[in-house]
N, C-alpha and C positions, 0 to 999 in steps of 0.2 A: 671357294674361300677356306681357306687352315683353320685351323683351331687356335685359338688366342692365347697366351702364353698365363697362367696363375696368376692373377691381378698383377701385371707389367703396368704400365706406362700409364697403359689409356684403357684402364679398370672401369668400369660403367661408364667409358665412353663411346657410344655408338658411332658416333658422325665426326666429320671432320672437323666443323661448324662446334661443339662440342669439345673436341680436343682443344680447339684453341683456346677458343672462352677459357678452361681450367688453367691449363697451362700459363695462357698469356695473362691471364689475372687472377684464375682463384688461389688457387698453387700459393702462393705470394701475401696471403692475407694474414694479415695478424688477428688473432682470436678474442672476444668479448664473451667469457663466458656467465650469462645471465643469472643462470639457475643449477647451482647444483648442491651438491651433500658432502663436499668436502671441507673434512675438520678444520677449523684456522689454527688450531693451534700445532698441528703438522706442517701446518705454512709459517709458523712466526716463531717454531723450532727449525727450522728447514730439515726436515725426519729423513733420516735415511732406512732403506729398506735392506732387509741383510736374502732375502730372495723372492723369485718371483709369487710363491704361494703369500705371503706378507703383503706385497703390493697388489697382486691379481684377484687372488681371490679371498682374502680376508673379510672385505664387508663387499662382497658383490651378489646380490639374490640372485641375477639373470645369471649365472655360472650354476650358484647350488639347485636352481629350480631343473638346467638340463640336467645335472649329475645325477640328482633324483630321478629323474626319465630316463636314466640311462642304468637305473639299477645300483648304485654307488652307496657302500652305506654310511650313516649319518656321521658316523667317526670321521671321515676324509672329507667331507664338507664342513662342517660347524664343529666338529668334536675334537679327541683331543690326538690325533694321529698326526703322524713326522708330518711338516710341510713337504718334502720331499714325495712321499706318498700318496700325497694331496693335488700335487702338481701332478703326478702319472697317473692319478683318476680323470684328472680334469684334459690331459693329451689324451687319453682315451675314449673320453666322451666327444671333445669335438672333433677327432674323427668321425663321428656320425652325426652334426650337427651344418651338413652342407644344406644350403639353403637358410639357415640363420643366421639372424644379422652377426650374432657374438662370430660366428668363423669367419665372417670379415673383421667384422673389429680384433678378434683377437690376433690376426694375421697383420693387417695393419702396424699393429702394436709392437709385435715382435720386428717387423721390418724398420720405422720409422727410427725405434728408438735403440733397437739393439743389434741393427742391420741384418738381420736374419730373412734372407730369400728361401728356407725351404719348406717342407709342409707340416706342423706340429700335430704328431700323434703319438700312437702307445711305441709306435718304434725309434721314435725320434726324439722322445721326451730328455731322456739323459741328453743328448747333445745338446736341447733349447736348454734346457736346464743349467746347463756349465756354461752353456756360454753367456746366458744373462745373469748369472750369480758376479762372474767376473766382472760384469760390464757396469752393473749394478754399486761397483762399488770403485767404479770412475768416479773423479771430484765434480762430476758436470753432471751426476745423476741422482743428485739429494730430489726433494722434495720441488723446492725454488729450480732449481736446475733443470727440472723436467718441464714444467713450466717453461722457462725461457726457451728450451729446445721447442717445443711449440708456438712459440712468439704470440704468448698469451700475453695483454695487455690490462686486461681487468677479469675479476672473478667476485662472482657474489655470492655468498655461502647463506644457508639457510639457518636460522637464527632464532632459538623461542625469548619471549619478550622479558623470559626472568633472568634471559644468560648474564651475565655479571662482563660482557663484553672483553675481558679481560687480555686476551689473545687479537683481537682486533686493535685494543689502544696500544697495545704494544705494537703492532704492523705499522700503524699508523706513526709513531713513532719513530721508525728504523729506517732509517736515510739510507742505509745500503742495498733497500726493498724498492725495485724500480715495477714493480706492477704492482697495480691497484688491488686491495682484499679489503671488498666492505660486505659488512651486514646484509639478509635480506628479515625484511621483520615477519615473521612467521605465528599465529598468534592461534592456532589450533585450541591448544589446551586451554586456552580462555575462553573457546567459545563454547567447548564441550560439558554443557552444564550436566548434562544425561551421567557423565563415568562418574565412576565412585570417589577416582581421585582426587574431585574438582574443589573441593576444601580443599585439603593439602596444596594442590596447584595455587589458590590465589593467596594464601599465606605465603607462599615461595615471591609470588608475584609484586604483591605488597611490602617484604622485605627488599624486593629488587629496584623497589622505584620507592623507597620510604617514607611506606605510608601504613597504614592499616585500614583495609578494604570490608567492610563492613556494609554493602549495599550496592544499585547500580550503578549511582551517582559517583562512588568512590574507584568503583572498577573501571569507568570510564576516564576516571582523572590519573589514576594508574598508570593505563595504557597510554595516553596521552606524554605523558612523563618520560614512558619509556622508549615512544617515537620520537621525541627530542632527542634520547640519548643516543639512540640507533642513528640518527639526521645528521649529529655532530662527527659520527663516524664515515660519512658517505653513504649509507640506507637512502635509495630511490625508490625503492621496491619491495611490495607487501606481497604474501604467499596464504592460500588457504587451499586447504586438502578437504575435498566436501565430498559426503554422497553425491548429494544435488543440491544447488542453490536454493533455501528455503524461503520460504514465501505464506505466513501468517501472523497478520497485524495484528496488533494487540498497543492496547493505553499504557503509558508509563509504570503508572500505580500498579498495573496486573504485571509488567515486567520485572518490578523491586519484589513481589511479595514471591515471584519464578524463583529468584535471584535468590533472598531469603531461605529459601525449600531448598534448593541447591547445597547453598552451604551449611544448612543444617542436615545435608545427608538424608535428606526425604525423598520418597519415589518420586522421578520426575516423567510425568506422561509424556506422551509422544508429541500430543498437541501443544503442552508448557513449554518442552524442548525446541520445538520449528515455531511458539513465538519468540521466545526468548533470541535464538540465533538469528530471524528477521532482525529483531531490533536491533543485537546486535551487530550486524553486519550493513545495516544498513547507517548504524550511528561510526561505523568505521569508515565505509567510503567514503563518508562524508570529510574524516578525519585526514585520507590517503589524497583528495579532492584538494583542500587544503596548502598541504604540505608538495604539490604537485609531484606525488609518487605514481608510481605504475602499481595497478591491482590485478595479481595473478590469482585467477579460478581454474583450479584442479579439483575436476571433480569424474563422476562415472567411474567410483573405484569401490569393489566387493573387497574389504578388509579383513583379512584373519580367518578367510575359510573354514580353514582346517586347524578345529579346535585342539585335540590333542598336542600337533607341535608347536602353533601359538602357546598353549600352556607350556610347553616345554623351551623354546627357543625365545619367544616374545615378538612384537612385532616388527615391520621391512626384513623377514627371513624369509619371503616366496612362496609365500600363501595366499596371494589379494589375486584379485581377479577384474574381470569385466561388469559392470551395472549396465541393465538393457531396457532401462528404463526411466533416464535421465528426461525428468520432463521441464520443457523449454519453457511452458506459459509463466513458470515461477520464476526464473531466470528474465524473462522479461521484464516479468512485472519488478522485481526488484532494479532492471539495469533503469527502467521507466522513474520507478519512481526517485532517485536521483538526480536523472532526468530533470525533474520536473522542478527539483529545489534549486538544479543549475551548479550541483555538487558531484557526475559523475564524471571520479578518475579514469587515467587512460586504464585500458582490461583489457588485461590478455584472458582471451578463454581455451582450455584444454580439455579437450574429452575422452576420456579414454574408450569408447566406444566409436570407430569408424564409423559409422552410424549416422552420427552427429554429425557431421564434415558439412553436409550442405544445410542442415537447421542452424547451425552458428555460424553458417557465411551468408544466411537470410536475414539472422536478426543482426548479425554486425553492422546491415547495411541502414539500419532503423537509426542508430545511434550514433553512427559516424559524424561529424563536426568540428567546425574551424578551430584552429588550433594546433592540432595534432597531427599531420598526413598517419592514416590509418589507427587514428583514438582506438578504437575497439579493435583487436587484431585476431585472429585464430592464432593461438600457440602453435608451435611443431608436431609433427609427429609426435607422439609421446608412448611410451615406456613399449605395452604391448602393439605397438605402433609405428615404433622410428628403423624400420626396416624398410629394404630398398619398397617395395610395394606400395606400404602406408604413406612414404614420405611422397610418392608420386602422387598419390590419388589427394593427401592433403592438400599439398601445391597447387594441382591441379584443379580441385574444388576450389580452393583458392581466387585463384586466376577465374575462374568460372562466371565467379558471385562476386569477386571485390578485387582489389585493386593489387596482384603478385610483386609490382614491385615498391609497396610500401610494407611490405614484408619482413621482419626484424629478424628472421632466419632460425640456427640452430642453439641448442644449448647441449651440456651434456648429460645434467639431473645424474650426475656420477658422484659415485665416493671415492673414484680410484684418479692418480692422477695420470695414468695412461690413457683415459677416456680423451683425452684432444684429440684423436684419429676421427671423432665420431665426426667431430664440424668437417673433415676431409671427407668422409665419406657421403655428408650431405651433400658439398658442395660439387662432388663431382655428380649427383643426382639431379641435382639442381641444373647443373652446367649441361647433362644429356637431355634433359627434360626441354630446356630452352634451345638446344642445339636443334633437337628434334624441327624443334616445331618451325625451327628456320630454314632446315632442310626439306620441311614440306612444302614450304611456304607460305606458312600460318603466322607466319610473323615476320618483319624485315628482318635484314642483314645491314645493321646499322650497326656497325662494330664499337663507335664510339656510342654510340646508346647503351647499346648492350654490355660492352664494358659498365657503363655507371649503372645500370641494372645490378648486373652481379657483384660490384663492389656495395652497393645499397642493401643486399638481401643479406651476403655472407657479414658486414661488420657496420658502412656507415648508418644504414636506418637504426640499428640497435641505440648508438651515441647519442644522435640525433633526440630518438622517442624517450631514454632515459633522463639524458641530461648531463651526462657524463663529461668530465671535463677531458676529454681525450683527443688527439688531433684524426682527424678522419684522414682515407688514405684516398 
């Protein structure tokens, strides 16, 4: 058997069985991007990029975190060196980043969008270089533009509760705008009574939804206020970045006087902090429950390691890490006790610890209930995760423990808008995973099944479980 040509045709396709799957239906899909980090007001300027250091690597941590592994200094990553200069650090580095996911995505990228077949390195950089400066400034490669070259049909940007929406009602607005850009409600900084910033935050907060928040009573009607506003925008879906799901009850009264402390800038203990964010999070689901939004738990993330360039750079500059010690019994007992009020929204859960794969595809199966085909989901691969490897064994846990093809599939959790290769790259993971297992025999060869399988994973079940007024394919 040859040698297979640089991701050609049938790039992580093993099997026959495989190849067709992709080809004859994933190939073909148009994209829901659930979760990610990109600006809206890039989208509702339609920004154009004047080169690829600007689009590439401008806000991408997983680029600056290899350059740094690669000995690159801070000037051509984050600092204030030519983009030109920046881009030939970055063809240098992922020459030596075979086996990571970014040398596929970044190859992808260069192919899909700027038709480039060859291989980006220190010797090759000036040619990738000129020829995506030019391509770049095609009428078809604004912001919107690249978008549609990906035949993305919705995108949900993450959104903190005091944004003034501003860039959203304008999208919403602009009839010329044929893909969906809503909200996702993102409510971090509310719940972080622990930082110092957290006055200043619900001053911000309280001017956003006009009110003056003066207690918990008030911080809850707040927030409430400001999910109507985000609802009127197309907001289905809530977002929280946790260590760990917290989990200590506490009475009202001990809550407001937390609350109180908080905003008078007093030390708050470890133990005020995990009740306060119980209560919390728990007077939210109830809220997302409601409203029937989808609740995404991201959590198992070490933030800001490394103190000195946190102080220097601030944070999402490629400093977070792994948590290896995400404990589930609190996560339970929080998804339980919702549960019990008959208040728990659909929940995506994401860990960034592989680790976790088979503990969240044990208790998914506790909570599962009519309604919903797969209420409680395991999120994607995620961040240190969504490489070829991680996305298998996720899947594959998946399938193991609960039900693969109620599956809502990929997202891109990107700031860049080149990042649509990445649902490609799932989906031919996906499409070999499932070939696999047909060519062993571990699963029919029921082509129209299997069809609606992978059209359910890579876009309908997303529609479906959101709510999305989208036509399925």
């Amino acid at each position: 058997m040859g040698t297979a040509s640089f991701m050609d045709e049938n790039f992580l396709l093993e099997t026959e069985t495989a190849r067709e799957l992709y080809h004859d239906c994933a190939e073909q899909l148009p994209i829901l991007d659930y979760h990610c980090h990109i600006n809206p007001r890039e989208i509702a300027e339609d920004k154009r990029f004047e080169n690829m250091s600007r689009v590439w690597l401008a806000a991408d941590h997983y680029k600056w975190r290899q350059m740094r592994s690669n000995g690159v200094e801070e000037a051509y990553i984050t600092g204030e060196a030519p983009d030109y200069e920046k881009f030939c650090q970055w063809a240098g580095t992922l020459e030596k980043a075979v086996g990571n996911p970014l040398y596929h995505w970044s190859h992808l990228e260069l192919k899909r969008l700027f038709g480039y077949e060859g291989v980006l390195c220190a010797d090759t950089a000036k040619e990738v270089w000129e020829l995506s400066r030019k391509r770049l400034m095609e009428e078809d490669k604004s912001a919107r533009g690249i978008m549609r070259a990906f035949h993305v049909t919705l995108v949900c940007t993450t959104d903190d509760p005091a944004d003034d929406l501003r860039w959203h009602q304008m999208l919403s607005r602009d009839e010329s705008m044929e893909i969906k850009v809503v909200p996702t409600f993102r409510p971090d900084r509310a719940v972080s009574i622990e930082k110092n910033d957290f006055p200043d935050y619900i001053k911000l907060l309280g001017q956003a939804a006009g009110m003056e928040i003066t207690d918990f009573t008030a911080w809850k009607a707040a927030l409430a206020k400001r999910m109507d506003d985000f609802g009127e925008l197309g907001c289905r879906i809530s977002d929280h970045g946790l260590l760990y799901v917290p989990w200590n009850m506490s009475k009202e009264d001990e809550i407001e006087k937390i609350f109180a402390a908080g905003l008078d800038k007093k030390k708050i203990s470890r133990e005020q902090e995990q009740k306060f964010k119980t209560a919390a999070m728990l007077w939210l689901g109830e809220e997302y429950h409601k409203r029937d939004w989808a609740m995404q738990l991201h959590f198992g993330v070490t933030r800001n390691n490394n103190t000195r360039m946190y102080r220097k750079l601030g944070a999402d500059t490629g400093f977070d890490g792994i948590y290896n010690r995400v404990p589930m019994e609190e996560l339970s007992s929080y998804l339980d006790a919702l549960s019990q009020k008959e208040s728990l929204p659909k929940t995506i859960l994401y860990s960034l610890n592989p680790q976790d794969n088979a503990a969240i595809g044990a208790l998914m199966g506790c909570f599962q209930e009519a309604g919903a085909a797969g209420k409680i989901q395991q999120g994607s691969a995620w961040w240190f995760n969504d490489h070829k490897k991680g996305m298998e064994e996720q899947m594959t846990s998946l399938a193991n423990l609960g039900l693969l093809g109620n599956f809502i599939g990929m997202l891109t959790d990107s700031r860049s808008f080149l990042s649509y290769t990445r649902h490609e790259y799932f989906r031919r993971i996906l499409c070999n995973l499932i070939g696999g297992w047909v060519q062993n025999g571990e699963a029919a060869d029921d082509r129209e099944h299997l069809i609606t399988l992978i059209k359910g994973i890579c876009y309908n079940n997303a529609v479906d479980y959101f709510g999305f007024e989208l036509e399925k394919v």
